[in-house]
Backbone and ligand atoms as CSV (ligand in chain L), in Angstrom:
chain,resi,resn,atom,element,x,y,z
A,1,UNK,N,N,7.533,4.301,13.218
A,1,UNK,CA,C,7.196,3.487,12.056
A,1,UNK,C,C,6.336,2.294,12.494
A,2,UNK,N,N,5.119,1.875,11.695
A,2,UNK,CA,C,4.600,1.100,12.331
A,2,UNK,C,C,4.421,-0.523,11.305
A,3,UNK,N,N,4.903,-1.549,12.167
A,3,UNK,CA,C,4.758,-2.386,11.137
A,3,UNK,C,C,3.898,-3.694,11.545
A,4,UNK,N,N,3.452,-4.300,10.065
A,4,UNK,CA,C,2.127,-4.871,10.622
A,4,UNK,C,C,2.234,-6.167,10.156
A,5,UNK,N,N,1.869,-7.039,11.023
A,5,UNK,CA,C,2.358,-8.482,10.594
A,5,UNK,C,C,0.600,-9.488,11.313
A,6,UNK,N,N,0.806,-10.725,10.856
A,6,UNK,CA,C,-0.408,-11.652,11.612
A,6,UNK,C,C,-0.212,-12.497,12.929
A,7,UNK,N,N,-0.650,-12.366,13.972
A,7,UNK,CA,C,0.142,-12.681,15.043
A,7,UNK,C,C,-0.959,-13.671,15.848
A,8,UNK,N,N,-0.601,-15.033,15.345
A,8,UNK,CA,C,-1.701,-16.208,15.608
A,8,UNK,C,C,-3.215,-15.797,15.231
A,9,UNK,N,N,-2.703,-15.691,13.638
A,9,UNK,CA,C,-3.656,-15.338,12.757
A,9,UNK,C,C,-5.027,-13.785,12.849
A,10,UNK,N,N,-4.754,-12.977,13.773
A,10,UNK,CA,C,-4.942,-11.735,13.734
A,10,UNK,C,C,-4.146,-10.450,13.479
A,11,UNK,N,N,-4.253,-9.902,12.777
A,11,UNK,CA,C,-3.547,-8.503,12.382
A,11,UNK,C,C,-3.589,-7.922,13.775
A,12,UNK,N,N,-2.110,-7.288,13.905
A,12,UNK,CA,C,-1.239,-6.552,14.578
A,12,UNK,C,C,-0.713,-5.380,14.169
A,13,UNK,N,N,-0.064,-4.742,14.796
A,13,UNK,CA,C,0.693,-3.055,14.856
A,13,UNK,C,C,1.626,-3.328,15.912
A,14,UNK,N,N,2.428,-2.940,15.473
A,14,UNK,CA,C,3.884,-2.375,16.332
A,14,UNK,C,C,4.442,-1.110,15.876
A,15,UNK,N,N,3.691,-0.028,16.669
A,15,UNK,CA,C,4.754,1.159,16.740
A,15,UNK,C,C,6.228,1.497,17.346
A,16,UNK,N,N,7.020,1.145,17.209
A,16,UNK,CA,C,8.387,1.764,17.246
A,16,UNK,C,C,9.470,1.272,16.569
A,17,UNK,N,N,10.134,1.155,17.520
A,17,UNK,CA,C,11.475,0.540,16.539
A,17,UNK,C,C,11.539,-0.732,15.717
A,18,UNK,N,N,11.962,-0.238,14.442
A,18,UNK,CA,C,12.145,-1.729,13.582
A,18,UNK,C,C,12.993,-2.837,14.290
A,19,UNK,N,N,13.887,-2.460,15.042
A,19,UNK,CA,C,15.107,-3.415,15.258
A,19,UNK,C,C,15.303,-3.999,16.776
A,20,UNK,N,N,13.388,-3.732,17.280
A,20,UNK,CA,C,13.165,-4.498,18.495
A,20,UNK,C,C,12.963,-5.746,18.477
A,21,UNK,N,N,14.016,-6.625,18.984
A,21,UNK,CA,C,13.385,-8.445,18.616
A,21,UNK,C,C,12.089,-9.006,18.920
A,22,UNK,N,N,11.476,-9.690,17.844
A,22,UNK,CA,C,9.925,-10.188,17.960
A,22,UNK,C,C,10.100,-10.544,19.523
A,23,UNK,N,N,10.688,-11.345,20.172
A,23,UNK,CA,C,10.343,-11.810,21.475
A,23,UNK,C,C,10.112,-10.427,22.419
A,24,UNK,N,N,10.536,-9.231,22.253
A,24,UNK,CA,C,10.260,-7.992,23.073
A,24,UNK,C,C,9.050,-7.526,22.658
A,25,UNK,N,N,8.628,-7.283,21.284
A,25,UNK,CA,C,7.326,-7.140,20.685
A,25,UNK,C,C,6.434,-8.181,21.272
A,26,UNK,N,N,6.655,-9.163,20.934
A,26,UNK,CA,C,5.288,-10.327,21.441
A,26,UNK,C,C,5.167,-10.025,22.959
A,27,UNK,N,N,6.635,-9.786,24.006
A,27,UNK,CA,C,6.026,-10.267,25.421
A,27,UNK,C,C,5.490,-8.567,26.095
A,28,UNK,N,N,6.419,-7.756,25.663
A,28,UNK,CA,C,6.268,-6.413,26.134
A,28,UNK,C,C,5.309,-5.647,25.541
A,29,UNK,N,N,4.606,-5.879,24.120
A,29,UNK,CA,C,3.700,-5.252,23.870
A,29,UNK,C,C,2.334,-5.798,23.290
A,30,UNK,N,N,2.534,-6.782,23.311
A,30,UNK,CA,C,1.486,-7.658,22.963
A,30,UNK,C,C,0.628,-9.204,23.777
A,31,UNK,N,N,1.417,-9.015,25.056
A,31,UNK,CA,C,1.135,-9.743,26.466
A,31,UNK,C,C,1.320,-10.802,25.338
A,32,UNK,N,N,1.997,-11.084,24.843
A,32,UNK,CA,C,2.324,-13.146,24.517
A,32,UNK,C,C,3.092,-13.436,25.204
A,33,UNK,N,N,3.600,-14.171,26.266
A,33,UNK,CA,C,4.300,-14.905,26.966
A,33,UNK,C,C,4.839,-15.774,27.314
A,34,UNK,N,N,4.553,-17.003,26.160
A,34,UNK,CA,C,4.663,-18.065,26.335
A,34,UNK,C,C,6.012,-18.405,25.648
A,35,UNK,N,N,6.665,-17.155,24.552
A,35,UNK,CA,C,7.870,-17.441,24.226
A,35,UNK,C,C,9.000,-16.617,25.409
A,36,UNK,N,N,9.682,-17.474,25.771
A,36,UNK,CA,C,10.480,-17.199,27.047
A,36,UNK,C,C,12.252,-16.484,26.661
A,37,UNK,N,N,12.587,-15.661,27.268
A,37,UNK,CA,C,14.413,-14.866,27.291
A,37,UNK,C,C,15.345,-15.907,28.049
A,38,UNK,N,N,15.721,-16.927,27.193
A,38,UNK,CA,C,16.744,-17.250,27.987
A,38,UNK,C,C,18.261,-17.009,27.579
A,39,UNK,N,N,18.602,-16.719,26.518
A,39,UNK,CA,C,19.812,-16.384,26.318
A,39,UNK,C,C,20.147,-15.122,25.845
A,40,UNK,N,N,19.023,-14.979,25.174
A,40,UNK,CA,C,19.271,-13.228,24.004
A,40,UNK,C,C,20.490,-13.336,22.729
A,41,UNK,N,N,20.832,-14.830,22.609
A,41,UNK,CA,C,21.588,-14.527,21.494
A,41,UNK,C,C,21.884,-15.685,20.417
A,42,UNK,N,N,20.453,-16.294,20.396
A,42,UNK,CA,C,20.050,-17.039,19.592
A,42,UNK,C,C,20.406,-18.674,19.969
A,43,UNK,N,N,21.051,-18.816,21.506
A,43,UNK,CA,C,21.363,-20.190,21.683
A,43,UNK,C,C,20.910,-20.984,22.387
A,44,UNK,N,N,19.645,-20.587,22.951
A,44,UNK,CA,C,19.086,-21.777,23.847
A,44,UNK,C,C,17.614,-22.337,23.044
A,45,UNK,N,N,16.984,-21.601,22.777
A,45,UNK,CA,C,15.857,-21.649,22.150
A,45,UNK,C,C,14.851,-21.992,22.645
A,46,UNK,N,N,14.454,-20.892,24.240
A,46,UNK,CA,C,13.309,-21.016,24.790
A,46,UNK,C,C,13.044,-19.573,24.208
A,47,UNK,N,N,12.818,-19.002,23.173
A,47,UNK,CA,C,12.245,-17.980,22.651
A,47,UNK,C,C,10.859,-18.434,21.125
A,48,UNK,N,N,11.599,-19.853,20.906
A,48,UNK,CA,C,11.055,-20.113,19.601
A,48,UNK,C,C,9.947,-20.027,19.044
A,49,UNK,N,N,9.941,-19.299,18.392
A,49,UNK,CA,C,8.399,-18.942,18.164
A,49,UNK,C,C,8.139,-19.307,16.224
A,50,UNK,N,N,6.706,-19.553,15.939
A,50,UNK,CA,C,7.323,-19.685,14.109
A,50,UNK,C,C,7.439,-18.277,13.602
A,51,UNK,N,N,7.509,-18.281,12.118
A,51,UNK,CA,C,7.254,-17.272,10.977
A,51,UNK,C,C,7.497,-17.673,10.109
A,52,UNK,N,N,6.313,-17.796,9.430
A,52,UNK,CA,C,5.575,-18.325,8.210
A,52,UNK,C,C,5.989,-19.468,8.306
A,53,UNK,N,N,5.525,-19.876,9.474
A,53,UNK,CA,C,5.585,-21.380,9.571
A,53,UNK,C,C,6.762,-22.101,9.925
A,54,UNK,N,N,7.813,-21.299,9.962
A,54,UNK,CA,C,9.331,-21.961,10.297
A,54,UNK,C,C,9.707,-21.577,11.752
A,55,UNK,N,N,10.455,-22.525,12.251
A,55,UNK,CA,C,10.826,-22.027,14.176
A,55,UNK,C,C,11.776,-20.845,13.470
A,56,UNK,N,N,11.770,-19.757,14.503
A,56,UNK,CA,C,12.861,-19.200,14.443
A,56,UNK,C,C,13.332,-18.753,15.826
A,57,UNK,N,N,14.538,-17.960,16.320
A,57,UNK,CA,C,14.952,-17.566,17.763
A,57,UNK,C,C,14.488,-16.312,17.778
A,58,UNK,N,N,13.344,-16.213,17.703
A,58,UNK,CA,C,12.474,-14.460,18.392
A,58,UNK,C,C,13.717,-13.593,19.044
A,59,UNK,N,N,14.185,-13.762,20.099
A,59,UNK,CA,C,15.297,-13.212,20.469
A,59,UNK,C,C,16.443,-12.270,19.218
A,60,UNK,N,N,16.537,-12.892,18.579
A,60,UNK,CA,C,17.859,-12.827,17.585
A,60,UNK,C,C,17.079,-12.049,16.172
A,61,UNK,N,N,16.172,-11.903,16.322
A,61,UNK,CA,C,15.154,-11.444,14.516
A,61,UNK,C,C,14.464,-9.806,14.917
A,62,UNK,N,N,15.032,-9.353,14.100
A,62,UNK,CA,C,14.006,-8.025,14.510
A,62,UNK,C,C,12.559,-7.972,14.199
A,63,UNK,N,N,11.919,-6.658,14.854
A,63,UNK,CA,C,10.506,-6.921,14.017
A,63,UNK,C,C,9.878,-6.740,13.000
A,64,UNK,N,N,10.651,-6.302,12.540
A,64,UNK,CA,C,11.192,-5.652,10.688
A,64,UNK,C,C,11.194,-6.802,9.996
A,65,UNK,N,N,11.446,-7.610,10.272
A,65,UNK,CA,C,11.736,-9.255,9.360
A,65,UNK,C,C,10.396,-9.774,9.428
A,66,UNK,N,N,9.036,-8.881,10.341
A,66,UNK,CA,C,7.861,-9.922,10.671
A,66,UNK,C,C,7.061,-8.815,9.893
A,67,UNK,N,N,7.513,-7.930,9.253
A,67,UNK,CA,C,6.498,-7.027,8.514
A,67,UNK,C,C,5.906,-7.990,7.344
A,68,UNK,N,N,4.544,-7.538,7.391
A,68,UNK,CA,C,3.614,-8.651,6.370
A,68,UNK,C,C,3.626,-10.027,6.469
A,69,UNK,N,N,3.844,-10.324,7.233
A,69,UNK,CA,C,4.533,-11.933,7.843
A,69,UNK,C,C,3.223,-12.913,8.931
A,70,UNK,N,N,3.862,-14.187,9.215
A,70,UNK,CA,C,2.390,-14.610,10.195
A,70,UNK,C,C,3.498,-14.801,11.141
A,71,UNK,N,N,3.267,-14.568,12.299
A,71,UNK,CA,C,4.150,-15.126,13.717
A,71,UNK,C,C,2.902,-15.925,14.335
A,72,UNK,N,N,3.453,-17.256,14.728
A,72,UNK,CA,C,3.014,-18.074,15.358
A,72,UNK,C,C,3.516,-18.076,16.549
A,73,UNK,N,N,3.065,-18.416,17.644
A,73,UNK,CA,C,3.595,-18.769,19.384
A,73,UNK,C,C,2.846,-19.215,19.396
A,74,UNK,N,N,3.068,-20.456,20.888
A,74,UNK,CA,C,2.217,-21.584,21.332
A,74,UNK,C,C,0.798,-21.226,21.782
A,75,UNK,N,N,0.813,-19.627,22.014
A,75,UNK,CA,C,-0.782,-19.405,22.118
A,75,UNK,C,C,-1.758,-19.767,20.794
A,76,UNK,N,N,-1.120,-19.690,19.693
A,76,UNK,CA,C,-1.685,-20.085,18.418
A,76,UNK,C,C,-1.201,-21.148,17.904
A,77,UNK,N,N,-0.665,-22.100,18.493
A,77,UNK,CA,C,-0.478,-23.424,17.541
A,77,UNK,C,C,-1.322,-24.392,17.862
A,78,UNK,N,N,-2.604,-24.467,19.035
A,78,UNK,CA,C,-3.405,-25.259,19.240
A,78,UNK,C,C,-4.117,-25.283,18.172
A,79,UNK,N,N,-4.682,-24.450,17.670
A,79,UNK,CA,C,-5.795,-24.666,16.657
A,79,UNK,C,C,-4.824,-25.684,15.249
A,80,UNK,N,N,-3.646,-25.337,15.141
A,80,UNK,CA,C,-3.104,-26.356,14.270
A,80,UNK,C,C,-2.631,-27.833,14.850
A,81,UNK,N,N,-1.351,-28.242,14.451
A,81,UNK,CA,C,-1.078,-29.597,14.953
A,81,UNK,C,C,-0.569,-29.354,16.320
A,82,UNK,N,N,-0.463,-27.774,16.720
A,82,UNK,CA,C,-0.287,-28.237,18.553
A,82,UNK,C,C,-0.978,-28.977,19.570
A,83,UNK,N,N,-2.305,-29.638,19.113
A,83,UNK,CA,C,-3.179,-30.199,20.110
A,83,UNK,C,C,-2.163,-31.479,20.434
A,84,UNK,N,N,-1.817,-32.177,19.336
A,84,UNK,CA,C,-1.124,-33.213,19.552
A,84,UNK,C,C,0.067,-33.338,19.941
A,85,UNK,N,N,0.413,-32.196,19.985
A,85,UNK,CA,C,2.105,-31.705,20.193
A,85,UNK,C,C,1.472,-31.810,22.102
A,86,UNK,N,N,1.058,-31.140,22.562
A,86,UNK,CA,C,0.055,-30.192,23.881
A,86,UNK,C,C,-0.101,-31.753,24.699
A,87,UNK,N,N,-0.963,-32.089,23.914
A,87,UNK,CA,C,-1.491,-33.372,24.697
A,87,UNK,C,C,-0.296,-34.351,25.082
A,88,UNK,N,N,0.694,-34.849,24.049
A,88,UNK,CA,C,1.890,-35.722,24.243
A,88,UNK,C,C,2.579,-35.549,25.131
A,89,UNK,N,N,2.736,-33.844,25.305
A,89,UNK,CA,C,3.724,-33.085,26.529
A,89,UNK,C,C,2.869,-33.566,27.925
A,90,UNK,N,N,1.573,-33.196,27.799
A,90,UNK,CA,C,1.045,-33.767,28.995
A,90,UNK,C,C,1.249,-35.073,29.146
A,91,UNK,N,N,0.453,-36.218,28.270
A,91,UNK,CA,C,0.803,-37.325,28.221
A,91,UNK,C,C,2.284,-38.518,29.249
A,92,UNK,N,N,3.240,-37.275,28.692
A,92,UNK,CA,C,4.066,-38.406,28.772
A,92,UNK,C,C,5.585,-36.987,30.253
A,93,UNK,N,N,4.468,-36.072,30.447
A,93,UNK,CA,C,4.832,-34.929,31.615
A,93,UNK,C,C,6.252,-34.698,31.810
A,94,UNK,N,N,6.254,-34.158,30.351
A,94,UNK,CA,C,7.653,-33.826,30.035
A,94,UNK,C,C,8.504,-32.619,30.675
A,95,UNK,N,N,7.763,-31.586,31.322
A,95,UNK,CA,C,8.345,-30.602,31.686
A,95,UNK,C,C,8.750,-30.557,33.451
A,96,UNK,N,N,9.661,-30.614,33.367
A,96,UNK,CA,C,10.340,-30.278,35.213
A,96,UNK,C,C,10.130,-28.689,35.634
A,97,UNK,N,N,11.257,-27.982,35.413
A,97,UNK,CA,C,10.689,-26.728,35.511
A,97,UNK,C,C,9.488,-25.691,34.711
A,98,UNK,N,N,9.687,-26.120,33.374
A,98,UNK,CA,C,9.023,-25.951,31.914
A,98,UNK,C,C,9.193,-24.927,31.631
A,99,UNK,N,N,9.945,-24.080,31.974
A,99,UNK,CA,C,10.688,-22.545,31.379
A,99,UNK,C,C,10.859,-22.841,29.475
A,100,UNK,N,N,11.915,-23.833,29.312
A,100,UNK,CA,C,12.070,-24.064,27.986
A,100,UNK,C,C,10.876,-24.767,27.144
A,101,UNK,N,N,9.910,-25.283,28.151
A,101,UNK,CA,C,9.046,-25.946,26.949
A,101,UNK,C,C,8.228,-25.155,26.060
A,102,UNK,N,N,7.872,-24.287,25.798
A,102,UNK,CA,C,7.232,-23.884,25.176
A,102,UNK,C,C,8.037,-24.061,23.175
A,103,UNK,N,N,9.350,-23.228,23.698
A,103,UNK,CA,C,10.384,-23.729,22.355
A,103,UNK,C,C,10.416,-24.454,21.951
A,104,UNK,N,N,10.729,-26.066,23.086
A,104,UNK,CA,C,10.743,-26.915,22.349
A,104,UNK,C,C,9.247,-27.363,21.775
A,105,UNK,N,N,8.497,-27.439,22.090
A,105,UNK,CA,C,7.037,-27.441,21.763
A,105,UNK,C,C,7.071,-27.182,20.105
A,106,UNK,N,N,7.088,-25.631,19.658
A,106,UNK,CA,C,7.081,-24.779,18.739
A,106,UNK,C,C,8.524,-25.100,18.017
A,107,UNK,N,N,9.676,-25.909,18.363
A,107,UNK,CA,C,10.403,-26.849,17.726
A,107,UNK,C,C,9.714,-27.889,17.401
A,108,UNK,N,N,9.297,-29.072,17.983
A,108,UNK,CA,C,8.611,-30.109,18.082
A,108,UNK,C,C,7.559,-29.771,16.694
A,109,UNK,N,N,7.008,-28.837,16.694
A,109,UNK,CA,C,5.833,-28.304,15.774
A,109,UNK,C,C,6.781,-27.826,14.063
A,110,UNK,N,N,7.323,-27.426,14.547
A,110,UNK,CA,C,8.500,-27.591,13.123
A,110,UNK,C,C,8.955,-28.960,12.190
A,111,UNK,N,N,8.860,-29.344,13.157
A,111,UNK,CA,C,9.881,-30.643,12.711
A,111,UNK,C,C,9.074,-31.636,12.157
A,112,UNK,N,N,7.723,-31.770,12.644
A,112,UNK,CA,C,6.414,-32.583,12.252
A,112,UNK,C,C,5.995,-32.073,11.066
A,113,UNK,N,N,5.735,-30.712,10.900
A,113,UNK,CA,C,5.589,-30.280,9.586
A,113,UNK,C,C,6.456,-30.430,8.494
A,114,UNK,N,N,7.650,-30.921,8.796
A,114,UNK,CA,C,8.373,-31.367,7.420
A,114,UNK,C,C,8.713,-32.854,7.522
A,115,UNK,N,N,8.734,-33.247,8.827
A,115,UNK,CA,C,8.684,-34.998,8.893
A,115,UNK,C,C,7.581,-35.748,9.633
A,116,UNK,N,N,6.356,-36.604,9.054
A,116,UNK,CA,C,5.675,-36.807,9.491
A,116,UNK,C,C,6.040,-37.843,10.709
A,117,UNK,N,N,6.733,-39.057,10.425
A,117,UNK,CA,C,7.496,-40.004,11.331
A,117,UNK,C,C,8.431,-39.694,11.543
A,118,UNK,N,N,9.431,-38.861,12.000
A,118,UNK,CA,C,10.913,-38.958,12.239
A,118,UNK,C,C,11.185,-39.848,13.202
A,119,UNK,N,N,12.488,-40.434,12.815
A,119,UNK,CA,C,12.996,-41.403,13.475
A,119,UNK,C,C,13.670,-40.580,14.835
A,120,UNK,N,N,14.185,-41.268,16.023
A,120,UNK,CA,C,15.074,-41.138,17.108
A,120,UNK,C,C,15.816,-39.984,16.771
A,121,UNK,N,N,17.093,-40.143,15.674
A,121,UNK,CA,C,18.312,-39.386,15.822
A,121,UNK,C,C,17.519,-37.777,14.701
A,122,UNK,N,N,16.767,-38.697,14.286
A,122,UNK,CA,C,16.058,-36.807,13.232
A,122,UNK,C,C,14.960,-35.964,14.500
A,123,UNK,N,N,14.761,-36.642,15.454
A,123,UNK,CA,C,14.274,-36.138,16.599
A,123,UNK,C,C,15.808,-35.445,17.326
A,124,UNK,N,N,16.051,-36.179,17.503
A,124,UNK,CA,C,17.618,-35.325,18.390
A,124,UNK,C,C,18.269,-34.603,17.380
A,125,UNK,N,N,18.152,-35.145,16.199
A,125,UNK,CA,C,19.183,-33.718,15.877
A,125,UNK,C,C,18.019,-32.174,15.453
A,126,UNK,N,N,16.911,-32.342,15.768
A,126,UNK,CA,C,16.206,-31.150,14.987
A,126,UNK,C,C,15.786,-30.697,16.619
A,127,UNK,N,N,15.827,-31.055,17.731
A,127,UNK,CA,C,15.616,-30.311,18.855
A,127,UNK,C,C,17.182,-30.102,19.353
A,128,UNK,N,N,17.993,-30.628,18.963
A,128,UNK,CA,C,19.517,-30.017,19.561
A,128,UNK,C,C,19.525,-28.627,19.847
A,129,UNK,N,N,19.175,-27.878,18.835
A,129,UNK,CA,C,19.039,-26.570,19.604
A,129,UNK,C,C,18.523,-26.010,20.994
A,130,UNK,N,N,17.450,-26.558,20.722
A,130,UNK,CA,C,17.029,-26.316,22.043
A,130,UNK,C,C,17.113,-27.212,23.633
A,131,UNK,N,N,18.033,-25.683,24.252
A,131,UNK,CA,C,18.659,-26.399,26.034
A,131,UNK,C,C,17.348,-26.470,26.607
A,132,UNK,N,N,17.408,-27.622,27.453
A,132,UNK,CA,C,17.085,-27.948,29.263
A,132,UNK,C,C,17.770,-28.449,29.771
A,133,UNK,N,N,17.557,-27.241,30.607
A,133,UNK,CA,C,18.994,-27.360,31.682
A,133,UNK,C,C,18.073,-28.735,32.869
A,134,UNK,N,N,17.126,-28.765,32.757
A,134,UNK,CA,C,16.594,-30.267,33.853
A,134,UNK,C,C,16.768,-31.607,33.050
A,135,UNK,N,N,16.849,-31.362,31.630
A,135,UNK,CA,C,17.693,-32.614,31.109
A,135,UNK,C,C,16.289,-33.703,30.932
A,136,UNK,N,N,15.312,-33.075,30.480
A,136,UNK,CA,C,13.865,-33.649,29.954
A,136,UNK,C,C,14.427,-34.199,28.674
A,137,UNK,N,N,15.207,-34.187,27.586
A,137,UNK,CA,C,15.439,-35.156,26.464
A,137,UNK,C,C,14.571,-36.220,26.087
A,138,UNK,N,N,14.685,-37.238,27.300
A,138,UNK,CA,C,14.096,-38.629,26.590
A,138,UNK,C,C,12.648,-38.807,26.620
A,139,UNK,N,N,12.231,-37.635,27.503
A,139,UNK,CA,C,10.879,-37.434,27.389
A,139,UNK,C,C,10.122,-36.412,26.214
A,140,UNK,N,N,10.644,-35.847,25.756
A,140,UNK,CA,C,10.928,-34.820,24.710
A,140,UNK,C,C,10.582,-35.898,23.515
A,141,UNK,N,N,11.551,-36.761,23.240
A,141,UNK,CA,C,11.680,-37.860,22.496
A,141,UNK,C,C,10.555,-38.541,22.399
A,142,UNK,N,N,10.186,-38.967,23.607
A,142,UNK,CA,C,9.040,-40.159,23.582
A,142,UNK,C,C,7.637,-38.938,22.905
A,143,UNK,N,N,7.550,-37.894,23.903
A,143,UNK,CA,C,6.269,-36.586,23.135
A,143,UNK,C,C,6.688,-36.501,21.958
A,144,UNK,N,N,7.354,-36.187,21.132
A,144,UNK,CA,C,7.574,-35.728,19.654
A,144,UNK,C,C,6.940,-37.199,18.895
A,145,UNK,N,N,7.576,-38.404,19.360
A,145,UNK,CA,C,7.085,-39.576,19.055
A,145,UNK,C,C,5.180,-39.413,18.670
A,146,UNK,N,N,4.789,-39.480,20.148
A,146,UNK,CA,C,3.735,-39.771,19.944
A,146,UNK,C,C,2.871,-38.782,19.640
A,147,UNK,N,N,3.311,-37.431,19.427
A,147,UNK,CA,C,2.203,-36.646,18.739
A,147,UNK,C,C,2.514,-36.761,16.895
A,148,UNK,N,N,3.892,-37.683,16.588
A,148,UNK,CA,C,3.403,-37.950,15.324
A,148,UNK,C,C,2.566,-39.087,15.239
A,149,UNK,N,N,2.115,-39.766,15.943
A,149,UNK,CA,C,1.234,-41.004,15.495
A,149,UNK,C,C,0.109,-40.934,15.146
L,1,LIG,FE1,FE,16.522,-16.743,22.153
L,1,LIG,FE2,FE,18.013,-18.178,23.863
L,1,LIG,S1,S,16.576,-16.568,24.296
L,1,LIG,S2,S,17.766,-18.473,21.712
């Protein structure tokens, strides 16, 4: 069965199984890579990728849920407000290992789209989901900051 969704704004195909999670579709058949496996069961949220504009845990969603749909990953959020998201991370060299950044990134990119200024604690509570285990937080904080400015 083949199902067809927009995948950083180009039409896609996925032949096989409906009930392969977008993160196996994007990395195994479509070389996207930048959304990362760290838990497989929806709790760390280095998988996060959007659809239709909302973060979701790629991991945990089949690809059946992305039929007719747009999937975003950080390979496609530059052309939107990721430049500023991109640049802040550099800016303010938020990532230690950077396994998880990409999620939080594509979190970070969520959260701007429905709050232009969020304060401190609407910053911590809308990246809570997403673990680092190197414990980048306050730098996380200060980037989310300044790519809303
Ligand atoms: Fe998807 Fe952890 S790998 S939430």
């Amino acid at each position: 069965m083949a199902i067809s969704f927009t995948l950083n704004g180009k039409a896609v195909n996925f032949e096989g199984d409906p009930e392969t999670p977008i993160l196996w579709v994007l990395r195994d058949h479509l070389d996207v890579t930048s959304p990362k496996y760290g838990c497989g069961a929806g709790l760390c949220g280095a998988c996060t990728v959007h659809l239709e504009g909302a973060a979701i845990r790629s991991c945990s969603i089949p690809i059946s849920a992305a039929a007719g749909k747009a999937v975003t990953s950080l390979e496609g959020l530059a052309e939107k407000m990721g430049k500023a998201i991109q640049d802040a991370w550099i800016e303010f060299d938020v990532p230690q290992c950077g396994y998880c950044q990409t999620g939080q990134m594509m979190s970070a990119a969520d959260l701007l789209a429905k709050k232009k200024q969020p304060s401190s604690d609407e910053i911590k509570n809308a990246m809570s989901g997403n673990i680092c285990r190197c414990g980048t937080y306050s730098r996380i904080e200060k980037a989310v900051k300044r790519a809303a400015d």
